[in-house]
N, C-alpha and C positions, 0 to 999 in steps of 0.2 A: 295412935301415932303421936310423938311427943314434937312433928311439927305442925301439927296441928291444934295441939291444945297452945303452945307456944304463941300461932297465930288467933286464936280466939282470946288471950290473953292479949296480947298487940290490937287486938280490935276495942277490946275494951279500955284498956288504958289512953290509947290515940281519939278515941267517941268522947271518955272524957273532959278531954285538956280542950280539945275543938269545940265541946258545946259550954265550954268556959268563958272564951270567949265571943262565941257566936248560940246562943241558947237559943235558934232556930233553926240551926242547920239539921240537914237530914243525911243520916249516914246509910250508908250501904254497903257492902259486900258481893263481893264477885265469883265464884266458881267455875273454872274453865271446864272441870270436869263433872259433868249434870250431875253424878249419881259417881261417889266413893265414899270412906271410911272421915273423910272429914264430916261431909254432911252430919252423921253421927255424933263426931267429937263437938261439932260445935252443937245442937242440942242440948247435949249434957251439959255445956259450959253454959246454959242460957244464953246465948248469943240473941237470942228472939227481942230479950227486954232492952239491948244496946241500940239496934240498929232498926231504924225505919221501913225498911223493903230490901229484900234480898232479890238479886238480879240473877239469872245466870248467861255465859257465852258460848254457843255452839255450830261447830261448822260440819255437822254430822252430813253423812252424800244425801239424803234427802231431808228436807225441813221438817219433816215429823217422826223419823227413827229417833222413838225413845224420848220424847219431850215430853209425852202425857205422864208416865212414870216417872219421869224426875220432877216434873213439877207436881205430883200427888204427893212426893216424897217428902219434899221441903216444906208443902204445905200438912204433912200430917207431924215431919220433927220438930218445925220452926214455929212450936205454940209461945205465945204470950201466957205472962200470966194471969193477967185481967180478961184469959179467953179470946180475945179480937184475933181472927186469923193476919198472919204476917201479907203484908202485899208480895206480888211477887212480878217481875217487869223482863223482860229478855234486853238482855242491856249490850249482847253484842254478836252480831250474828252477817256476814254478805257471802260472795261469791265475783269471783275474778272472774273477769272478762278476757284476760292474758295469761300469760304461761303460769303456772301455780303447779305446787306441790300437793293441794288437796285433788285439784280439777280436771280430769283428765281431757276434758275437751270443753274450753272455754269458749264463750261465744256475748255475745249482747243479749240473745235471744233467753240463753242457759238463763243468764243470771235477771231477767225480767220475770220469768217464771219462778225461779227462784223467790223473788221478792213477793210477789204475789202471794207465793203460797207459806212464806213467814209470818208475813201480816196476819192472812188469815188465820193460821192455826194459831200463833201466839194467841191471838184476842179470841180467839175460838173456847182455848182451855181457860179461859181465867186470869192470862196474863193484863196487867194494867198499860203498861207501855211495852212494845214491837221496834227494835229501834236498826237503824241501818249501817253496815259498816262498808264505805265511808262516802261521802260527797264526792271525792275528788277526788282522782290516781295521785300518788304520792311518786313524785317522779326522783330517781334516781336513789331511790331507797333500800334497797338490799346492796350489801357488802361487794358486790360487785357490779354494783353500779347502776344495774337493772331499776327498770319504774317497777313499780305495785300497781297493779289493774282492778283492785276492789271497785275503787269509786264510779259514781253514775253520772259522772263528768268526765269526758275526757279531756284530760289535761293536755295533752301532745299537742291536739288538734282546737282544742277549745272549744268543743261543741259538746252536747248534752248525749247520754247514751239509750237505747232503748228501755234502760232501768230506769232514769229518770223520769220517763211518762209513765210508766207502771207506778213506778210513788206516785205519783200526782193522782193517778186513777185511783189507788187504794187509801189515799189518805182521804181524798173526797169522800170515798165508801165507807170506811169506819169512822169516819167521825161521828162520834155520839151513837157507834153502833157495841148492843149489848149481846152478847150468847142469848140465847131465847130458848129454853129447851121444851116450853109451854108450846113450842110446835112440833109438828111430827112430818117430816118429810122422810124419803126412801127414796133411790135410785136402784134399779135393776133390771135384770133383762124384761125385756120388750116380749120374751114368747110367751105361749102360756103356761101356766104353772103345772099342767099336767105335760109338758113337753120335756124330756130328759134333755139340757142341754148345760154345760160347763158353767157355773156359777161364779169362779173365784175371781175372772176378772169384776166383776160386779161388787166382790166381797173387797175388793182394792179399791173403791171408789170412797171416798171422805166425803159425808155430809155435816155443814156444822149451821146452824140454825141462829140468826139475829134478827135483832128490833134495832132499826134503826129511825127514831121520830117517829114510832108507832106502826110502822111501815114495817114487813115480814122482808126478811134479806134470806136468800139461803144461796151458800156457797158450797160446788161439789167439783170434785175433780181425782183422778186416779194418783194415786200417791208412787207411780215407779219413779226410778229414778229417771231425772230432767235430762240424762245424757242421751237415752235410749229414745226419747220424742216418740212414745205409743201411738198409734192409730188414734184417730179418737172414737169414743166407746159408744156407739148405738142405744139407748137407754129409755127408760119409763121412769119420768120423777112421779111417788104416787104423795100423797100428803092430802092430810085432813082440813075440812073445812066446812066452816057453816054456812050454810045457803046463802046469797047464789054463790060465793065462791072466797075464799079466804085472798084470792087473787084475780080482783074483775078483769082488772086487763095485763096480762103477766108480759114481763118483758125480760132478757136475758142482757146484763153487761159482763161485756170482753176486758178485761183491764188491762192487757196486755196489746192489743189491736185498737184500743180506742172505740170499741162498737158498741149498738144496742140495736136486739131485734126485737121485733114484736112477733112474739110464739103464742097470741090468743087463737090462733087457728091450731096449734097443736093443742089444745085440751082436748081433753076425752072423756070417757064416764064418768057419771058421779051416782057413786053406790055407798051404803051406809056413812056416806059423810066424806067416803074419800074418792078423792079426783084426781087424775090422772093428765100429765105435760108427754109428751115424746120430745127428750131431750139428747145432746151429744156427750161425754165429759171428755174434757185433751186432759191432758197432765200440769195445768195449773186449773187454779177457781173461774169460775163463771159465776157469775149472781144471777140471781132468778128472784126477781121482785114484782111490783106492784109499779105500773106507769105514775101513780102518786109518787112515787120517790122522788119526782125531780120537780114536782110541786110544792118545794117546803121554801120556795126563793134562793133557794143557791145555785 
């Protein structure tokens, strides 16, 4: 596509003149669209050597349709040539609380789950920065007059939205928290393995594994979409661990509710190393950590 080599040529030239006069600035690039033919063009163009971290923005119906292949994508086009893989940051991504063209039934509740489950999976996959759109409804913004309901402020009313404690929950969470894949956790049914019973809800459940301060994080939750508010799912987290327990005293945070329980009375067996929670998953993340978590002073 000749606008796309057009705009890799516009990237180049504008990266430029900008580090001409600022030779610290860091450039980036934006694709609304995760995965098209530009991806491609800009590779060829070397775009990788211009620009500092490539971002992408998506408002796909659930926060993980399609995010892991786009982002394998750009990181397997967008090589350097000194080898350093390209960063790569989600640079624009919410959900309205109000009437919207994407959202068929908006809510405070939608878009808190929502948030929750960008953070995690951005930083799940490899992303460096999960970023939120936006602070504050944008009042009187569409051409006819209407407010924008993105933001986790309500502007109308001047009060904060149920998305803005969901940020606060999961900014606390991932701070300084890594993908850990040196774990092994599993969620799935609860029967037993010789019992014929439906697997695929189980097969929908997202486990993503972090180190937070040395501290084992793992976040799971059913990936339907946020409109439909699933049941929540009866489950067995099973995951490995060296004596007595990868997790002495396990505790579950809610980010969305504000909660933490203590689930050391649901452990269960421990056979060749792995040991068994009876846990729930809803349709955002729950963390399932270690009561040290909240021994590091913060």
């Amino acid at each position: 596509m000749q606008a796309s080599r057009d705009f890799a040529q516009f990237v180049k030239a504008t990266a430029a003149e900008i580090r001409k006069v600022i030779p610290s600035a860091r450039i980036t690039i934006n694709l609304a669209e995760l995965s098209s033919v530009w991806m491609t063009t800009l590779s060829r163009e070397g775009i990788a050597d211009v620009i500092d971290f490539y971002n992408y923005h998506v408002y796909w119906r659930t926060p993980e349709e399609g995010v892991q292949k786009a982002f394998n994508q750009a990181r397997a086009l967008l090589k350097r040539s000194d080898g350093n893989p390209m960063p790569i940051w989600q640079g624009e991504c919410g959900r309205s609380t109000g009437k919207s063209r994407l959202f068929g039934f908006p809510t405070e509740y939608a878009q808190a789950k929502y948030i929750a489950r960008r953070i995690t999976y951005d930083i799940g996959i490899g992303c460096e920065v999960s970023s939120q759109f936006t602070v504050a409804d944008f009042l009187s913004y569409y051409p006819d007059g209407s407010d924008q309901y993105y933001g986790i402020w309500n502007t109308r009313e001047n009060k904060p939205k149920l998305g803005w404690y969901a940020l606060q929950s999961m900014c606390y969470l991932m701070e300084d928290a890594q993908p850990a894949p040196q774990y092994w956790f599993h969620f799935t049914s609860p029967q037993s393995y010789k019992t014929f019973t439906p697997l695929s809800s189980y097969m929908n459940v997202e486990v993503m594994q972090f180190s937070r301060r040395g501290v084992p994080m793992v976040a799971f939750w059913q990936k339907e979409h946020i409109d439909i508010s699933p049941a929540p799912l009866p489950g067995m987290m099973e995951f490995v661990t060296d004596a007595p327990s990868l997790l002495p005293h396990p505790v579950v945070i809610d980010p969305v509710r504000g909660e933490v329980w203590d689930v050391s009375d649901a452990l269960g067996y421990h056979r060749r190393g792995i040991q068994t929670l009876s846990l729930w998953a809803y349709d955002y993340p729950l963390f399932l950590t270690d009561l040290s978590f909240f021994s590091d002073g913060s």
